[in-house]
C-alpha positions in Angstrom: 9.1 66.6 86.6 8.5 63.0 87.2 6.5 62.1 84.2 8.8 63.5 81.5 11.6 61.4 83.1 9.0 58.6 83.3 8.5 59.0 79.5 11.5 59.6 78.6 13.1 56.1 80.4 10.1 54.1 78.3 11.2 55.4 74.9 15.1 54.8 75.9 13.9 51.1 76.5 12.0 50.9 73.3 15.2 51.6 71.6 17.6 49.2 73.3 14.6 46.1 72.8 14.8 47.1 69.2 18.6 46.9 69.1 18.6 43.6 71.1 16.4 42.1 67.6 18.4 43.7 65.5 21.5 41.5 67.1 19.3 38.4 67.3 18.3 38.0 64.2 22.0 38.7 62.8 23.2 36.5 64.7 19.8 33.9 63.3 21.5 34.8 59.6 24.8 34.4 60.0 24.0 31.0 61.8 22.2 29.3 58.7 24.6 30.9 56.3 27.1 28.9 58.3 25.0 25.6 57.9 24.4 26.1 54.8 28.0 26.2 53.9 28.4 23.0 55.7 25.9 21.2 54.4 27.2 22.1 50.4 31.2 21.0 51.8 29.9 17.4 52.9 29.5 14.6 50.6 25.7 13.9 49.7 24.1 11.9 46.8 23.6 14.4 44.0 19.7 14.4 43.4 18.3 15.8 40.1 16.8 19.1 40.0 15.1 20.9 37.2 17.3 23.2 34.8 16.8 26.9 36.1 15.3 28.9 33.4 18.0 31.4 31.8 17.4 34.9 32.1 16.2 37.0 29.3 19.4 38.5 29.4 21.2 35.5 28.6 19.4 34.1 25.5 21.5 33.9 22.3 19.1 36.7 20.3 20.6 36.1 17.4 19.7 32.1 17.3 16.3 33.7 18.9 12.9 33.2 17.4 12.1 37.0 16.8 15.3 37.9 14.5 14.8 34.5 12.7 10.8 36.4 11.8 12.5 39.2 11.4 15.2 38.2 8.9 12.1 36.4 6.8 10.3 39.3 6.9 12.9 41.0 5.2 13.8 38.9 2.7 10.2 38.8 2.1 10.3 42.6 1.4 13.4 41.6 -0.7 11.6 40.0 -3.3 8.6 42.2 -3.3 11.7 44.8 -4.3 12.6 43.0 -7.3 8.6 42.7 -7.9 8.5 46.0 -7.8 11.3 46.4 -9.8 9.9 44.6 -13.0 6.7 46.2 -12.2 8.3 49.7 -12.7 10.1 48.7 -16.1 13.7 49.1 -14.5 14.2 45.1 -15.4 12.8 43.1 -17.9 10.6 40.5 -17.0 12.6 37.7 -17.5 15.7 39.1 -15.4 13.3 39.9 -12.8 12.2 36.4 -12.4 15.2 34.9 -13.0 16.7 37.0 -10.0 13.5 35.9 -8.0 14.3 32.6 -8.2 18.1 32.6 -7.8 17.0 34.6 -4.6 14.6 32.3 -3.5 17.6 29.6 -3.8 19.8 31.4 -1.8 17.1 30.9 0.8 17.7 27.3 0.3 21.8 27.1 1.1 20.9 29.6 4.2 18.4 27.0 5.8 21.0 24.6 5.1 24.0 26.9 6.6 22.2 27.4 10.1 21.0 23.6 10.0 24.7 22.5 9.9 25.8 25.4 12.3 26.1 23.5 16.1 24.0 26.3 18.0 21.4 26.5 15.0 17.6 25.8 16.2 14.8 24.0 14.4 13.1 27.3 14.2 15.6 28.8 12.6 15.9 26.1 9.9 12.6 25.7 9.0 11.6 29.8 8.9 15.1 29.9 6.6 13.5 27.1 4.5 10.1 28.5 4.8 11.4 31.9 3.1 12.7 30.5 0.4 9.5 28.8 0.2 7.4 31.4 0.0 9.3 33.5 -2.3 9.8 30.1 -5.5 6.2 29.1 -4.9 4.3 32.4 -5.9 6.8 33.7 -8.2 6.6 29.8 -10.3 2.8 30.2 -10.2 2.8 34.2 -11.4 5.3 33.8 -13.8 3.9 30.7 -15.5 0.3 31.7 -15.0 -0.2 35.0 -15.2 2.8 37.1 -16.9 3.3 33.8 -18.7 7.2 34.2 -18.7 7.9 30.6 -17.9 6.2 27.9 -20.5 5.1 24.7 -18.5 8.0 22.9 -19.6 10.5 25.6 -18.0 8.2 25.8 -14.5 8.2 21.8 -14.5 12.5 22.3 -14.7 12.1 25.1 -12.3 10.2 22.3 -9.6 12.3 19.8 -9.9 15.6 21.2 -9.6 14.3 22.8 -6.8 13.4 19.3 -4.7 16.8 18.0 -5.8 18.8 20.9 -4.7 16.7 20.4 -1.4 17.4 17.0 -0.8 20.9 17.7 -2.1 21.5 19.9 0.8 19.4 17.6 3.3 21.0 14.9 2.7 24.4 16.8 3.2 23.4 18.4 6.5 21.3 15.4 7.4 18.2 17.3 8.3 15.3 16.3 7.0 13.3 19.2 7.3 14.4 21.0 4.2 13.7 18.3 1.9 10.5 18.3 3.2 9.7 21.5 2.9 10.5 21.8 -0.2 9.4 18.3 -2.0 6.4 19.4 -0.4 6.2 22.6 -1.9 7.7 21.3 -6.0 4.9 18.5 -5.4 1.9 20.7 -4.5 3.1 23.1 -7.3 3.8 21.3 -9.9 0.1 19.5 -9.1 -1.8 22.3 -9.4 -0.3 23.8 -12.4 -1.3 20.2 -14.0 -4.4 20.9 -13.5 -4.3 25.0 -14.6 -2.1 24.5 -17.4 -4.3 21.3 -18.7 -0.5 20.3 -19.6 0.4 16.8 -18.6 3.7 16.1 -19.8 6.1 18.4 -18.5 4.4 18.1 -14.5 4.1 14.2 -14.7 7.6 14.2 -15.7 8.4 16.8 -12.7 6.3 14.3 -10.4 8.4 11.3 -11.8 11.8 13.1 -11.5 10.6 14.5 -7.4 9.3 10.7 -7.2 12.9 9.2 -8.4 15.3 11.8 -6.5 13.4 10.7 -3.1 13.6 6.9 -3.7 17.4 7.1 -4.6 17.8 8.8 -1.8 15.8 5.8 0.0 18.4 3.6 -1.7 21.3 5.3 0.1 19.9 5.3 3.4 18.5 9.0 3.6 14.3 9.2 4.0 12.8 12.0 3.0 10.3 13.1 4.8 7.7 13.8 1.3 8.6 10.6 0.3 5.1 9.3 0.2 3.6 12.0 -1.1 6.0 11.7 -4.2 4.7 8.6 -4.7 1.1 9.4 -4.3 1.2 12.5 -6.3 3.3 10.3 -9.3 0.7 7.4 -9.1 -2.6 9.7 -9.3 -0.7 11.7 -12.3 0.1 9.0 -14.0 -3.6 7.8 -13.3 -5.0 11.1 -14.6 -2.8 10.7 -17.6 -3.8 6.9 -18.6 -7.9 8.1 -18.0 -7.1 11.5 -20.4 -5.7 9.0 -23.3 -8.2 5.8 -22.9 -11.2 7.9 -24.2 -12.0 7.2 -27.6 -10.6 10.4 -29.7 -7.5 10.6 -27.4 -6.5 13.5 -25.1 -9.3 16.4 -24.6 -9.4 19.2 -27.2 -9.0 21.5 -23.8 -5.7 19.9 -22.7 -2.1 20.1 -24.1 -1.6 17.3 -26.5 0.0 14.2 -26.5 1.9 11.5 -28.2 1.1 8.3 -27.2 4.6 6.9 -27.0 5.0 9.2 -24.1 2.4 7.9 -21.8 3.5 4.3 -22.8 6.8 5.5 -21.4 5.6 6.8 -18.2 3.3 4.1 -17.1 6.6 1.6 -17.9 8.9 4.7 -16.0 6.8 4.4 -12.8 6.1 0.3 -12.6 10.2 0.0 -13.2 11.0 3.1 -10.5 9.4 0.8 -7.5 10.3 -2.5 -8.7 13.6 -1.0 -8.6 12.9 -0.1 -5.2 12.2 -3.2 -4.2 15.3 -4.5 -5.8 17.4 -2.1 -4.1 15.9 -2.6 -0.5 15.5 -6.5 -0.2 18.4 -7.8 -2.6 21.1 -5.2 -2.5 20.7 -4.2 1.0 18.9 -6.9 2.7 16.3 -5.0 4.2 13.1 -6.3 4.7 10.8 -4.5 2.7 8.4 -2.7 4.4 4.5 -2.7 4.0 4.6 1.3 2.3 7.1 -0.1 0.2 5.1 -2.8 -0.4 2.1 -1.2 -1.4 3.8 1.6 -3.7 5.2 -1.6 -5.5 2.1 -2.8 -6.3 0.2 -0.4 -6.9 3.2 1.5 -9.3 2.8 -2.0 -11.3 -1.4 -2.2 -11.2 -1.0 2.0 -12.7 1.6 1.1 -14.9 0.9 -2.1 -16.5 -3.0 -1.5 -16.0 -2.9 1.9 -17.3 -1.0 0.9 -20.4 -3.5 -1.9 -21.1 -5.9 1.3 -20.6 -4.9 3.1 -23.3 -3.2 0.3 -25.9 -6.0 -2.8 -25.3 -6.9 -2.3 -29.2 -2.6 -2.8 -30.0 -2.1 -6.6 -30.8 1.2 -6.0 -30.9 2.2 -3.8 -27.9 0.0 -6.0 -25.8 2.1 -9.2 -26.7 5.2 -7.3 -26.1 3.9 -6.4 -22.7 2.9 -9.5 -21.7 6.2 -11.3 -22.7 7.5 -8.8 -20.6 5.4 -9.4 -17.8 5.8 -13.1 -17.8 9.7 -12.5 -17.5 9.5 -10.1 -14.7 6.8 -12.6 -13.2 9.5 -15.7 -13.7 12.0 -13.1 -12.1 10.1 -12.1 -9.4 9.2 -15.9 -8.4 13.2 -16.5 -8.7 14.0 -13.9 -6.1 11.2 -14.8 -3.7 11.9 -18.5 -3.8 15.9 -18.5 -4.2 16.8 -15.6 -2.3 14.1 -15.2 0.7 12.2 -18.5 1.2 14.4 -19.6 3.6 15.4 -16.4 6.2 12.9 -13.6 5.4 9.2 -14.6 5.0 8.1 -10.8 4.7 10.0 -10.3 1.6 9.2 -14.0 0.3 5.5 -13.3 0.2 6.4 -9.7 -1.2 8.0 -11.1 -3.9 6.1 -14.3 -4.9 2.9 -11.7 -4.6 4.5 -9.5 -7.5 5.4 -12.6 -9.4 1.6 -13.7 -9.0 0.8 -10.5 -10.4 2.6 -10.3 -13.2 2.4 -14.1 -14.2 -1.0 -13.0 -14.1 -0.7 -9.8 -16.5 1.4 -11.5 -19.0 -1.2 -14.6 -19.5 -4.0 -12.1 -20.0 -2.8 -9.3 -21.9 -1.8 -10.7 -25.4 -4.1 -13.9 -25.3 -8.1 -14.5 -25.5 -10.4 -15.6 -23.0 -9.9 -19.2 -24.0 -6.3 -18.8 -24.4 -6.5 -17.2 -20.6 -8.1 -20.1 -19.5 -5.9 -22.4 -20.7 -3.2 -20.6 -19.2 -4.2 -20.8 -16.0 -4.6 -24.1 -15.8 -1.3 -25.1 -17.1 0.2 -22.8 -14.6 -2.0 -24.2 -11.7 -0.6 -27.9 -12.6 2.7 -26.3 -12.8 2.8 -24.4 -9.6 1.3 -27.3 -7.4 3.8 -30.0 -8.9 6.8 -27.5 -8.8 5.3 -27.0 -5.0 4.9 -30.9 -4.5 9.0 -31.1 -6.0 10.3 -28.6 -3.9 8.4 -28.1 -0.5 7.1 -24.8 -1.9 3.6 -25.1 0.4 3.2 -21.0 -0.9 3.3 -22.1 -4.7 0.2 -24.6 -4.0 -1.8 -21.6 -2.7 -0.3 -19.8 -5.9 -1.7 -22.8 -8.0 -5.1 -23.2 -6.2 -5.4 -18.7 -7.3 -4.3 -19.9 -11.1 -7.1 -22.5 -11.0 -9.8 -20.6 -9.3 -8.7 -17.7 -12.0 -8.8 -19.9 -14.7 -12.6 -21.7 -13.9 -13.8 -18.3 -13.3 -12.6 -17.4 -17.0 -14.2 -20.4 -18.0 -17.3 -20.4 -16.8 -17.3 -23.2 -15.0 -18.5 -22.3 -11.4 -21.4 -20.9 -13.3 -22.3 -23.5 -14.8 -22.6 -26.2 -12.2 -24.5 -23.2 -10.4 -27.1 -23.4 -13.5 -27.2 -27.5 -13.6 -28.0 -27.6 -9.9 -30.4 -24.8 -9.6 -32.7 -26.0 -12.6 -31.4 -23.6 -14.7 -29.2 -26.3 -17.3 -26.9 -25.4 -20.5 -24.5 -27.4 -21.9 -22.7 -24.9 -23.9 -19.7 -24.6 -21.8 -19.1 -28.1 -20.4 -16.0 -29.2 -22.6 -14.5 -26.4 -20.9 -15.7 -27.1 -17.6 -14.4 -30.5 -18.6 -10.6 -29.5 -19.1 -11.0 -27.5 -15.8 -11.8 -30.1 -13.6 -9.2 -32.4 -15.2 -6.2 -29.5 -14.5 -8.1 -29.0 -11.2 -7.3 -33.1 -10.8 -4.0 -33.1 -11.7 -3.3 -30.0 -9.2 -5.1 -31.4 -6.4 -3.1 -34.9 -6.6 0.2 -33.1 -6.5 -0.9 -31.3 -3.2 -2.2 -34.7 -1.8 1.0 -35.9 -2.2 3.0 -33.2 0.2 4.0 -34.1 3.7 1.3 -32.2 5.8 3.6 -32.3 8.6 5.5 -28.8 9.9 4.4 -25.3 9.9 3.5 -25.6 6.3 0.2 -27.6 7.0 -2.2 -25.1 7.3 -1.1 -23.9 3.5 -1.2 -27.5 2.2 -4.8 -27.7 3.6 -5.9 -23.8 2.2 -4.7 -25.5 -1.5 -6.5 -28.4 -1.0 -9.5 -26.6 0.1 -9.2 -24.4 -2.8 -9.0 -27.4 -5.6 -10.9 -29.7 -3.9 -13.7 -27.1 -3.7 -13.5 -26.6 -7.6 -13.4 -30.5 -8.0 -16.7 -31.0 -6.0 -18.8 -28.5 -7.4 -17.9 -29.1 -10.9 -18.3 -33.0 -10.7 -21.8 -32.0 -8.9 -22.6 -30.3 -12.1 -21.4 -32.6 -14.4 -23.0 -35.3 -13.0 -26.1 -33.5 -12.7 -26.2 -32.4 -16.5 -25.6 -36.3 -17.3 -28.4 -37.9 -15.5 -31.0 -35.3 -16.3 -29.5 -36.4 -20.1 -30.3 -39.7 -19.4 -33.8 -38.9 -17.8 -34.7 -36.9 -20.8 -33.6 -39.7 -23.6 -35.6 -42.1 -21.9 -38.8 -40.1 -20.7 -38.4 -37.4 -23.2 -39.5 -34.6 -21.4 -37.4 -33.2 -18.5 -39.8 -32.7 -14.7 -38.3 -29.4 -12.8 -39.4 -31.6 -9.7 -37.3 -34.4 -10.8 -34.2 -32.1 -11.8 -34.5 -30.7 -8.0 -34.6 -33.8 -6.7 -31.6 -35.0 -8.8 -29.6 -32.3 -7.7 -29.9 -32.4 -3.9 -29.8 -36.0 -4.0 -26.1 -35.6 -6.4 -25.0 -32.9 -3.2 -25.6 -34.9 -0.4 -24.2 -38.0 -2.2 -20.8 -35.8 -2.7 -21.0 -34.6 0.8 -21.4 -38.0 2.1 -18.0 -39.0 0.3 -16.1 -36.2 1.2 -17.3 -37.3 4.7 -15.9 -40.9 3.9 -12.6 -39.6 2.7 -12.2 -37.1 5.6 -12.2 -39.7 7.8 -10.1 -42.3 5.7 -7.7 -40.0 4.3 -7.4 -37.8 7.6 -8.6 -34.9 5.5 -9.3 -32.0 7.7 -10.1 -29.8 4.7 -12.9 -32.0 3.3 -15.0 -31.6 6.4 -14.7 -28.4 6.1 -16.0 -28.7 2.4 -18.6 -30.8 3.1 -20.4 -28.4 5.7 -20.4 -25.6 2.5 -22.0 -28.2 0.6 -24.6 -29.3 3.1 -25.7 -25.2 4.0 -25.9 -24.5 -0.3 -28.2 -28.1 -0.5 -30.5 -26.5 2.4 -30.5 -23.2 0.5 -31.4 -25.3 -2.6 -34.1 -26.9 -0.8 -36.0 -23.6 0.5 -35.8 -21.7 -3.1 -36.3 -24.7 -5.3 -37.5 -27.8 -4.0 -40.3 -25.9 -1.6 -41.5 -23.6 -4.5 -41.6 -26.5 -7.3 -45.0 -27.8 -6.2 -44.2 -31.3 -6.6 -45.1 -33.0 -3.4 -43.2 -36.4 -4.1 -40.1 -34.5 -5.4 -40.1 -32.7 -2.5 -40.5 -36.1 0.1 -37.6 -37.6 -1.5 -35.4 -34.6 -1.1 -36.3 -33.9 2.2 -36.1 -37.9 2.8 -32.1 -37.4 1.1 -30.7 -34.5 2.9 -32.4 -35.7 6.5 -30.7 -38.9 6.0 -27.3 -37.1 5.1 -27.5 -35.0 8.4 -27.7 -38.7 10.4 -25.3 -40.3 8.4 -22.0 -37.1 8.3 -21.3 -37.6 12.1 -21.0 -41.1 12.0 -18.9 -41.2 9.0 -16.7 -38.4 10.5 -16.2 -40.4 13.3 -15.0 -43.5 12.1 -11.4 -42.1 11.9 -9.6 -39.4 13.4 -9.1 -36.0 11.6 -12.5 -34.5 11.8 -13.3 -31.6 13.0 -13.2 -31.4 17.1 -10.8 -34.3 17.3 
């Protein structure tokens, strides 16, 4: 009887220890409950802590990613209905697409509605805009290319009021992203039925109109996000265009044709488009004009002014029109840069002086001869570095020095110095070369003359580099061409030994004087030249001298230029303002 009461005690005890944790770790719970409420009533320093995720059950579905899918997928099916529709013969074809694209539209104003709404999502947006996306782009293509419902002209309307309803309703919601979807979408469409339809007009026109709509809205302070790619797509068309009309018999057989009034009117569209640009952002608004910008500007003009010399080079007349024109924007643009931005914005200075170069330079060479281009460019190099000289205009000296290095390139002259020197002599272009170096004279004595002192020097000493470089090499020429005349009246025969000779002793002569007036005149820039002169003499003297066989030619020259190598640093040392001073 003992061991059932024995048993029976133990589990009893079993019981009561269990009860006893029970109690204890109640008591364990309700004690850190109780410092957890005191520790949220006392004051603390709040300390950021991640956002807890929401529940599933609290996400707003209908803002949700998998309706948004869902609602495209429908209106997806919606068009393939009115496909189908038009398939079956219930509506003629024209309705049918016409209902496709009012639907495809509708797409557009939704995409806008849940862009303005203040719990709309990005997704939402851009799979609304997508829709309407994907149901215009097929249906513009089918229709045009294959049930050929829509002519060119009529799918090139289609595009463009498409990317303008867009950036309409972008620039009302002030989203970007449904501008960009559909520029995007008008741009890449419109591109590729170019090139199906072999139809240039009506697309290049689209291009232009998508290209215009997004640089107004530039102008008013909205960027589109395709805004670039308007451009691009409008330069290359306009490129294709100008290529299709320069070949001989005109446009292709294979391709739509063309009048040529019409591309004359869209190269002149596109330059005028980004100059306007340039107008609006730097003079109007006062924005500094950014490199893009820029770039768009200059290359609209090089596509449109180059592409209309492309196609119309063998029309006197439309040439000289041109290049009036040309030479009035280029005055313009040099007015703007100079009056307006010289002083407070040097981004849009250069910009602008860079646009007058340009087109100063277009106007000089499009109605006039080579001669006549020469000429030109001389009288504008004079004029640029004496206007620079009057006014402190240290970026028109660098403008004169391009003029002058344009105009002895037109003339010949750099060539043929390069042919007196090297043996190789012809005296059929020296009155030109002549009338060069006297405009390259009168140029370089106008930049002489301006205070080298400020920030300005290094530009001073770029012109002078420039003109003095042209003044060296030609009177290196010149003089060589007149004592090899002398040496032939009076022997009668011309020795290539001799002409070698002559011309290595006429270089090192000029470098020793450029030396002189470095040093004198505290002419950086003429040590500088003189170094170029020394290396082409040592050139000279391993490809002509060496090879000529003529072993007392060869002692004098080498006799010359190794006493010119002792002579330069003491010469360059006599006064300050060589190089390492």
């Amino acid at each position: 009887m003992a061991a059932p009461s024995a048993h029976g005690g133990s589990h009893s005890d079993d019981i009561g220890d269990l009860t006893l944790q029970i109690a204890d770790l109640r008591r364990r719970v309700l004690n850190l409950e109780k410092r957890l409420d005191i520790a949220a009533e006392a004051p603390a320093t709040p300390i950021a802590a991640p956002a807890p995720f929401a529940p599933v059950t609290d996400l707003d579905l209908g803002q949700g990613l998998v309706p948004v899918m869902g609602r495209m997928l429908v209106a997806i099916a919606g068009a393939y209905v009115l496909r189908a529709l038009t398939e079956w013969g219930v509506l003629p074809p024209a309705i049918g697409v016409t209902l496709g694209l009012a639907y495809g539209f509708v797409w557009l104003f939704v995409a806008a509605r849940s862009a303005a709404g203040a719990a709309a999502t990005k997704v939402a947006e851009v799979v609304n805009c997508s829709t309407s996306m994907l149901v215009v782009a097929p249906l513009v293509w089918e229709a045009t290319q294959h049930l050929k419902i829509l002519s060119s002209a009529t799918s090139a309307v289609v595009l463009s009021v498409y990317s303008l309803v867009a950036l309409a309703l972008s620039w009302q919601t002030g989203h970007r992203v449904i501008a960009t979807i559909a520029t995007v979408t008008s741009i890449v469409m419109a591109s590729a039925l170019l090139l199906a339809r072999d139809d240039v007009v009506p697309f290049t026109s689209a291009l232009l109109v998508i290209a215009a709509a997004s640089e107004f809205a530039a102008w008013r302070g909205v960027q589109p996000g395709a805004r670039a790619l308007a451009a691009v797509s409008a330069d290359a068309s306009l490129l294709l265009f100008s290529w299709l009309m320069s070949k001989p018999p005109g446009m292709p057989d294979t391709w739509v044709p063309v009048s040529q009034s019409f591309v004359f009117a869209a190269q002149i569209a596109l330059a005028a488009l980004y100059i306007a640009t340039a107008v609006v952002q730097t003079v109007l608004r006062r924005r500094t004009l950014s490199f893009p910008e820029m770039f768009q500007t200059a290359a609209a003009l090089l596509i449109g002014i180059g592409g209309a010399v492309w196609v119309f080079h063998q029309h006197p007349a439309m040439m000289l029109a041109l290049g009036v024109a040309a030479l009035a924007g280029g005055a313009a643009a040099y007015a703007v840069s100079f009056r307006m931005f010289e002083a407070d914005n040097k981004w849009n200075f250069r910009a602008w002086a860079a646009f007058g170069l340009f087109l100063a330079f277009a106007g000089i060479s499009l109605p006039f001869s080579r001669t006549g281009f020469w000429i030109l460019c001389c009288l504008c190099a004079a004029v640029s570095c004496w206007t620079a000289r009057s006014f402190r205009l240290p970026t028109l000296g660098l403008h004169g020095a391009v003029y002058l290095t344009a105009g002895s390139a037109a003339a010949g002259t750099s060539g043929q110095a390069l042919q007196e020197l090297f043996g190789r002599s012809s005296a059929a272009e020296w009155p030109a070369s002549i009338a060069v170096l006297a405009a390259g004279m009168v140029s370089w004595v106008a930049i002489a003359r301006i205070s080298s002192d400020g920030a300005a020097r290094w530009r001073n000493q770029v012109s002078s580099l420039a003109l003095a470089g042209h003044l060296a090499w030609t009177t290196a020429g010149l003089i060589t061409y007149l004592a090899l005349s002398v040496w032939r009246v009076a022997f009668g025969v011309r020795s290539a030994g001799a002409a070698d000779t002559l011309a290595t002793v006429v270089l090192t002569s000029m470098s020793l004087a450029l030396a002189w007036l470095a040093a004198k005149r505290d002419r950086r820039e003429f040590a500088w030249l003189l170094y170029g002169l020394m290396a082409i003499c040592a050139y000279k003297l391993a490809v002509r001298d060496f090879t000529s066989e003529h072993n007392f030619a060869l002692v004098v020259s080498l006799l010359v230029y190794g006493g010119t190598l002792i002579l330069l640093p003491r010469l360059l040392r006599a006064k300050p303002g060589a190089p390492g001073d």
